[in-house]
N, C-alpha and C positions, 0 to 999 in steps of 0.2 A: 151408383152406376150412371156413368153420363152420355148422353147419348152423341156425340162428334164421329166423324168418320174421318181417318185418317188418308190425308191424299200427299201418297208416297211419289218419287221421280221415277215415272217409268217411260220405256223407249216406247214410239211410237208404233214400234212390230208387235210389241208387249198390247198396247192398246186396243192395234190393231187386229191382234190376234181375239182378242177378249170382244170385241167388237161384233168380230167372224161368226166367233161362237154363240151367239146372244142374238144373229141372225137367223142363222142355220135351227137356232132353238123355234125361236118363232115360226120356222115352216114347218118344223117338225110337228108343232103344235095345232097350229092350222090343217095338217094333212089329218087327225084326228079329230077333228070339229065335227064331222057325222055321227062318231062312234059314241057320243055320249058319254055321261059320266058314270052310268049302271044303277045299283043302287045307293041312293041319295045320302040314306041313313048310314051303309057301311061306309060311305066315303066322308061323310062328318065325321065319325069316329075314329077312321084310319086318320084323318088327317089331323084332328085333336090331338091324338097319342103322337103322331110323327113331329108337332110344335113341341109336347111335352119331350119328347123324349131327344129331340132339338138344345132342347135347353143344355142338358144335362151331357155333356162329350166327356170323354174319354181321354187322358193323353197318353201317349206312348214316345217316352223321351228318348228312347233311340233311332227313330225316328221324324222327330220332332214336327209330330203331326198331333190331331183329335179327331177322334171316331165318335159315331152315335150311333146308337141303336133301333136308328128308324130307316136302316137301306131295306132290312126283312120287308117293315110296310110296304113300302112302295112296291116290291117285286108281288106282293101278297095282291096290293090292288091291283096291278099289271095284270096278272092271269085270273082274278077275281071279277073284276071289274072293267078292265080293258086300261090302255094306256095314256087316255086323259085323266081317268082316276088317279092314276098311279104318277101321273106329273105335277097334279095338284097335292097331295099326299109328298114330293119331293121338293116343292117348294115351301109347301110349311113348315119343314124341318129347316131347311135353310135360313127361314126366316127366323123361326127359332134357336137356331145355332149362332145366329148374328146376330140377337139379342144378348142372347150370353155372353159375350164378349165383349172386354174391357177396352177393345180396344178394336174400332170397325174400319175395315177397307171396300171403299166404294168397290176397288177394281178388283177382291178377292168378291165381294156381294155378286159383283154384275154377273164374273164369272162361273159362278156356283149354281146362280137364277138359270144362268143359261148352259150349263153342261151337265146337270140332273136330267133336264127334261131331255134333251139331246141324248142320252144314252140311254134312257128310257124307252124313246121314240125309236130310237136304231132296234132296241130289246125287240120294242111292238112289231117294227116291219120285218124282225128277221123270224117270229114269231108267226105270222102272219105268211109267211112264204115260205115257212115250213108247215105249213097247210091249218093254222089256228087261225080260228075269228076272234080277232081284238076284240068285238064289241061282244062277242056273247059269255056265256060263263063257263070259269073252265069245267067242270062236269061234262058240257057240250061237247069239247075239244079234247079230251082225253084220247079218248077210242080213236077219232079218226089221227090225231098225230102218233099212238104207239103204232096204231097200224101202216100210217107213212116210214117212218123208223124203220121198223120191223121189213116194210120193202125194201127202202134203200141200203140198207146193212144188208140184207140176206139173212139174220138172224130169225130165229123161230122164236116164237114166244110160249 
């Protein structure tokens, strides 16, 4: 396995886009710098399993993509843990999935580093303003988000 990164001709919007996103990541990330990482030990573990499980993609040739089986983690630390868990947890898989790989692209890596954490982070705030605390555990959040639900529906529980 050799480790070279392949630097493909891409347009400057392409760049620039991938650029954007790896910006946008960064504040995303920062905007979660209070909330902590929860607990220490489930987030070594989430994120061990999410490199492992990194490795090991899926292809699906009619679509001519690969899946892994570590998006569960990351969602699991997100409401477990809160969403800097859950982005550190989505970059190990990346880093892991880019190991695996015979053949690496700087500007697929940059882009992956920075559009995990980016929809994680959007998960957190849209989570978060439907009345959860990213930083505490979800047991905490259960009750008071069915009971937001449950108001804004009009549905009975």
């Amino acid at each position: 396995m050799s480790m070279q990164l392949a630097i493909p001709r891409l347009s400057i919007g392409l760049r620039s886009f991938v650029a954007l996103v790896d910006v946008f990541a960064a504040a995303t990330i920062a905007s979660f710098a209070a909330t902590g990482f929860g607990d220490l030990g489930m987030l070594l573990f989430l994120t061990a399993l999410a490199f492992v499980a990194g490795l090991r993609s899926v292809r699906i040739p009619k679509l001519s993509i690969s899946v892994t089986a570590s998006d569960p983690l990351a969602w699991f630390a997100l409401v477990a843990s809160g969403p800097l868990a859950a982005i550190v947890v989505s970059v190990a898989s990346v880093l892991g999935a880019t190991l695996a790989q015979e053949q690496r692209s700087y500007v697929r890596l940059a882009f992956n580093l920075g559009c995990l954490p980016l929809s994680i982070g959007a998960a957190g705030h849209a989570y978060a303003l439907l009345g959860g605390d990213p930083a505490s555990a979800l047991a905490d959040n259960v009750v008071p988000l069915l009971a937001e639900a449950n108001k804004s529906t009009g549905m009975s529980l």
